[in-house]
C-alpha angles and dihedrals in degrees: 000000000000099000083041093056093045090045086058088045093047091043095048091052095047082049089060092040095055085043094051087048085059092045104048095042095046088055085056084059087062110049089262097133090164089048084054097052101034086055100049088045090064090038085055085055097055087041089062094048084057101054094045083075108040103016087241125098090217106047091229099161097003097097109051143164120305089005142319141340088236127331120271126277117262088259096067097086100049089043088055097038078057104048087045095058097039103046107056080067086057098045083056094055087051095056083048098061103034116021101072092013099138090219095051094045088051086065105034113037110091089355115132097357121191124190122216090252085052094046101046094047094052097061083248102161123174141032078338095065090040095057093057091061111263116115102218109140108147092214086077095017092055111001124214145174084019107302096134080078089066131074113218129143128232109234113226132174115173095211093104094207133120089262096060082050091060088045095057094037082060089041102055094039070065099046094047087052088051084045085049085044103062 
């Protein structure tokens, strides 16, 4: 129960890591340098906390079959009760620079739309697929390491642009802290 516990709260950060990689480098697309690096600042803190398990920043062989390589140091608590009270605040600046930003919303809103029937058909998972519409996350489809115990929503928009992709992007880094959280 322990290893399977620390297996959801591994996952989940790794989750917020690999979104704030698409966000921060998205925003580089647009021209957003501080959303870049902000984004990258908060990404280097949860790659700490990974490497404070496994000694690799990418937890390559930590997680394994049936459970752990070893359990976590005694820091790895207090790194991730930190990270958890310090980065909805940045989540909020984020959304402050980006999310009714005129310039943002000129190149994202209606841009590179994809419908449900499109994106099924395509093989398109994830916060992708989500934001076409169609609720389909297998941690609440097909649970598994124990994620039928947390509560947690799916975010979901139906737009289908490049836009929805970014809101449920922000939506779910909120939703894996609340998973961390509990």
């Amino acid at each position: 129960e322990r290893a399977q516990s620390i297996r959801v709260i591994l996952t989940e950060l790794q989750r917020v890591a690999s979104h704030l990689v698409w966000i921060g480098t998205f925003g580089l697309d647009l021209a957003a340098m501080s959303m870049f690096l902000y984004a990258f600042r908060e990404r280097e803190i949860i790659l700490d906390i990974l490497e404070l398990c496994s000694g690799q920043r990418m937890m390559t062989t930590y997680i394994r079959p049936g459970g752990l390589w070893r359990d976590v140091p005694v820091e790895f608590e207090k790194a991730v009760r930190d990270f958890l009270k310090m980065f909805p605040k940045r989540i909020d600046e984020y959304e402050a620079l980006l999310t009714k930003n005129p310039l943002f919303l000129d190149r994202l809103l209606g841009i590179g739309k994809l419908d449900a029937a499109t994106a099924l058909s395509h093989g398109v998972t994830g916060p992708m697929l989500r934001a076409s519409g169609v609720n389909w996350d297998l941690r609440k489809v097909r649970p598994y390491m124990g994620y039928e115990q947390y509560d947690f929503n799916v975010p979901v928009a139906t737009e289908g642009d490049t836009y929805a992709r970014y809101l449920v992007r922000v939506q779910e880094l909120r939703e894996s802290l609340k998973i961390v959280e509990q």
